[in-house]
C-alpha positions in Angstrom: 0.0 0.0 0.0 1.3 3.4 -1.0 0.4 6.3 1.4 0.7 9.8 0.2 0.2 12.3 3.3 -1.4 16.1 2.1 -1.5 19.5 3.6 -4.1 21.7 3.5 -5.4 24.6 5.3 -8.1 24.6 7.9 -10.9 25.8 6.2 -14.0 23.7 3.8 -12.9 25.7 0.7 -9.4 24.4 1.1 -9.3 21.0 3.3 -13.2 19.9 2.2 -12.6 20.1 -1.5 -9.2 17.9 -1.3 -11.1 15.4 1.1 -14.2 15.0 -1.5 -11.3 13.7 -4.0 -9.7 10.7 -2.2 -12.8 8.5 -2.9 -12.6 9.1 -7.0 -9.0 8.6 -6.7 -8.8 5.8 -4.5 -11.4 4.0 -6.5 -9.0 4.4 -9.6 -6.4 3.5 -8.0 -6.9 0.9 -4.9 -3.5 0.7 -3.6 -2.8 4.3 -2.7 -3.8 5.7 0.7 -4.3 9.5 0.3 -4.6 11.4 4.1 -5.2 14.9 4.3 -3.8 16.9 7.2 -4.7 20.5 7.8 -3.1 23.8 9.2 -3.9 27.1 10.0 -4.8 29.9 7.3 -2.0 31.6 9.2 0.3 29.1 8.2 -0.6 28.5 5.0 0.0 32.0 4.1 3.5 32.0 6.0 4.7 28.8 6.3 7.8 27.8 4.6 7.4 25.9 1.2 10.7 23.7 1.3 9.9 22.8 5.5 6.3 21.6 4.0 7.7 19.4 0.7 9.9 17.5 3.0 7.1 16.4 5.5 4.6 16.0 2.7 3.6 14.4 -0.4 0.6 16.7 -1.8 0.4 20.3 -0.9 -2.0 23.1 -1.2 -0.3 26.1 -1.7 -1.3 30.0 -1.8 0.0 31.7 -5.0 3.0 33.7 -3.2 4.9 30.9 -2.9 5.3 29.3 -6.4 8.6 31.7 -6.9 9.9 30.1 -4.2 9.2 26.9 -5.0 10.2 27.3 -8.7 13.9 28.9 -7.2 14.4 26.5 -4.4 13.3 23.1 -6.6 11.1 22.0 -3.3 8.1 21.3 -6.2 8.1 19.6 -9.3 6.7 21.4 -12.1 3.0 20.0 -12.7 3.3 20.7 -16.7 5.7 18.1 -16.9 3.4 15.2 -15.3 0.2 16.8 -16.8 -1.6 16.4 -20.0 -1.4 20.2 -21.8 -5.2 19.3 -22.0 -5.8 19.3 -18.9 -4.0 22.1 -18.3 -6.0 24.2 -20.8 -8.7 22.8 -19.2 -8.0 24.3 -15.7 -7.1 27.7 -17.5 -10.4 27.9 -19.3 -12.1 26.9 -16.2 -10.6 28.8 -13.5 -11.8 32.1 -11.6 -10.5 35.2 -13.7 -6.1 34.9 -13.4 -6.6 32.1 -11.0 -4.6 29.3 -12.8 -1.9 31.2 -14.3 -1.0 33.0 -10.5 0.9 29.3 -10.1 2.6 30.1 -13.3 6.1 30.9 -13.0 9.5 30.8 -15.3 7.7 28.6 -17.8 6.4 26.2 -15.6 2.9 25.6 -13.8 3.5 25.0 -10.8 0.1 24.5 -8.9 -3.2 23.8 -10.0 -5.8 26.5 -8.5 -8.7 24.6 -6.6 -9.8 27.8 -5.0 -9.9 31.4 -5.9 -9.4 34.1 -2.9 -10.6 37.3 -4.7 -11.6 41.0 -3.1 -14.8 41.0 -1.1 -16.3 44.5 0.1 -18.6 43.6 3.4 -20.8 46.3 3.9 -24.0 47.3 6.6 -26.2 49.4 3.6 -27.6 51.3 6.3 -24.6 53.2 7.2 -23.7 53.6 3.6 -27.0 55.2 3.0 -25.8 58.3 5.7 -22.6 58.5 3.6 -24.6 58.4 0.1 -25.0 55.3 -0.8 -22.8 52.1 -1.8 -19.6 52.9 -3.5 -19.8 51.7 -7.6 -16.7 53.0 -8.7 -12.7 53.7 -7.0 -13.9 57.6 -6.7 -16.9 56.4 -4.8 -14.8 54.7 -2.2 -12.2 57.4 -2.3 -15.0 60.0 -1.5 -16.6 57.7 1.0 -13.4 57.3 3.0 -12.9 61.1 3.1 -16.8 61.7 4.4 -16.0 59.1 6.5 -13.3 61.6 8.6 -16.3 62.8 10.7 -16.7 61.0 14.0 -19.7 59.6 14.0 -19.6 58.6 10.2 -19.2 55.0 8.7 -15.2 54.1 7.9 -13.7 52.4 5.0 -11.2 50.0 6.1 -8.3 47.7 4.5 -7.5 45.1 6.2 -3.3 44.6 5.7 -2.6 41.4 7.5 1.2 41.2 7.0 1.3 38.4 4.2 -2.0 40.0 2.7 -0.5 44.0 2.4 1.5 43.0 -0.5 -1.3 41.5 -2.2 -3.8 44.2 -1.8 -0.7 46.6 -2.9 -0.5 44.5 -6.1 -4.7 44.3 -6.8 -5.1 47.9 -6.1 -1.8 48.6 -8.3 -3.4 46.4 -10.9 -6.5 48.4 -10.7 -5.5 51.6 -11.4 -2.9 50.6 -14.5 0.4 50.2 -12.5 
């Protein structure tokens, strides 16, 4: 019996969807054992790479890391296991840039089985004593300068230390940077 041990993070969108795929693929393939572990979102965002592909045989990785693991060698490079259709298959079918975030130096390295995009979370009643929900960048601009006054609605960003480069980048990306 083969055993392959997996890491995810702890949370359905990342451990439940890996968990729903050991039937399928043990049913193919009767011999292998596949075990899915899980860790924290913390760690999945900060964890190193190379420490995980030594204690592990499948990973689920957050885009920031597939320079690393294109540098270091700690991954091998999925394109050269993969069938280019599935490949295409993944790109046609994944959430906006999802699939090609794990591309890097020629080589996929990661498949994406989860897209972490941008969500606003907003009460519409406090937006209604501001003017309303924001529809454009200028909206929230304006919003977040009405928003000065003491007892008005703010307009926050949260910048968790691994997550401040990424909004950088999106927001950078927005405007044409």
């Amino acid at each position: 019996m083969i055993e392959l041990r997996g890491i995810s993070w702890d949370h359905p969108r990342g451990h439940d969807a890996m968990v729903a795929t050991v039937p399928l693929f043990q049913a193919e393939h009767p011999a292998v054992r596949v075990d899915w572990q899980t860790r924290s979102l913390r760690d999945f965002g900060e964890f190193p790479i190379q420490v995980l592909a030594e204690r592990y045989d499948l990973l689920v990785i957050d885009h920031p890391f597939v320079g690393v693991a294109a540098e270091d060698g700690c991954l091998l490079p999925l394109d050269d296991y993969l069938d280019p259709a599935v490949l295409s298959e993944q790109a046609a079918n994944s959430v906006g840039g999802s699939h090609a975030s794990y591309w890097y130096g020629g080589h996929q390295w990661a498949l994406a089985n989860d897209a972490a995009a941008h969500v606003a979370a907003y009460r519409p009643d406090l937006l209604d004593r501001i003017g309303g929900t924001p529809r454009t960048w200028r909206d929230v601009l304006d919003a977040a300068r009405r928003g000065e006054a003491d007892d008005a609605p703010r307009v926050a960003v949260p910048l968790v230390a691994v997550d401040a480069i990424m909004v950088f980048c999106s927001l950078s990306v927005a405007i044409g940077e």
